[in-house]
C-alpha positions, 0 to 999 in steps of 0.5 A: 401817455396811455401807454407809459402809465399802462406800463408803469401799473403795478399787476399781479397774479392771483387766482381769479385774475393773471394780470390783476390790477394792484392799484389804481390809476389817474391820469389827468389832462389838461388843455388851454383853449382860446375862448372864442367869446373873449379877446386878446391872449388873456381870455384861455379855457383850461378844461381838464380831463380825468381817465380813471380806472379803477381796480376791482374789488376782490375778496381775499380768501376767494382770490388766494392772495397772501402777504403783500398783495393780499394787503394791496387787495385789502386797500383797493377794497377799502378805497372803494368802500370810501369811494362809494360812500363820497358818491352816496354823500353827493347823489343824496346832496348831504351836508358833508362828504367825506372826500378825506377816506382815501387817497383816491377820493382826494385826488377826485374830490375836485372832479366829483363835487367841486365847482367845475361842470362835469360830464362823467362816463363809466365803463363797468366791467361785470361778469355773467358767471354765478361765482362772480355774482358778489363782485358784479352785484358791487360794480353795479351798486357804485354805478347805480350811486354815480348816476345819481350825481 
């Protein structure tokens, strides 16, 4: 399954990055699980289990991208702006989180907030390098509100 939605991932390239991701991508898993502590078929665990890759942010002048996949690095940008502003929302419990920014916080809406337990792992990729500093000092500021949920 990995490797069908790898496969079927929009890339392209631009002047920072060969094979940049222009999208990103969701895959969703769900199992059905016999609960040990109820009898008979009925009593069934659905645990479900959400991979997310995320496409990184880039700015557009730097990246030397134009027409369509200058507007593709736009909407990634501006997912991840809504994005961050979901996972400030829920970090400092306010009364309203704007989960209806993007099409990438809707579909995440359920795993981020809803009434399911969740356990979250992140994996950050972050540069060392002076010219990347701008977008390794983003990647960091969202992980440092996802912790906080």
């Amino acid at each position: 399954m990995l490797a069908s939605g790898a496969a079927a991932r929009a890339t392209s390239s631009t002047r920072l990055n060969e094979h940049s991701s222009r999208s990103h991508a969701v895959l969703s898993v769900e199992l059905s699980l016999a609960d040990p502590k109820s009898e008979g078929a009925s009593g069934k665990l659905r645990p479900k289990l959400t991979f997310v890759d995320l496409a990184g942010s880039e700015r557009p002048k730097r990246a030397g991208t134009e027409g369509k996949v200058r507007q593709e690095g736009i909407q990634i940008n501006l997912s991840l702006f809504h994005l961050n502003h979901v996972l400030h929302a829920l970090g400092t419990r306010a009364a309203h989180v704007p989960y209806n920014g993007s099409s990438l916080t809707k579909v995440l809406a359920g795993r981020l907030g809803g009434a399911a337990q969740t356990l979250t792992l992140m994996l950050a990729c972050a540069s060392p390098a002076e010219p990347n500093a701008v977008e390794t000092l983003s990647t960091l500021y969202t992980v440092s509100r996802a912790r906080t949920i």
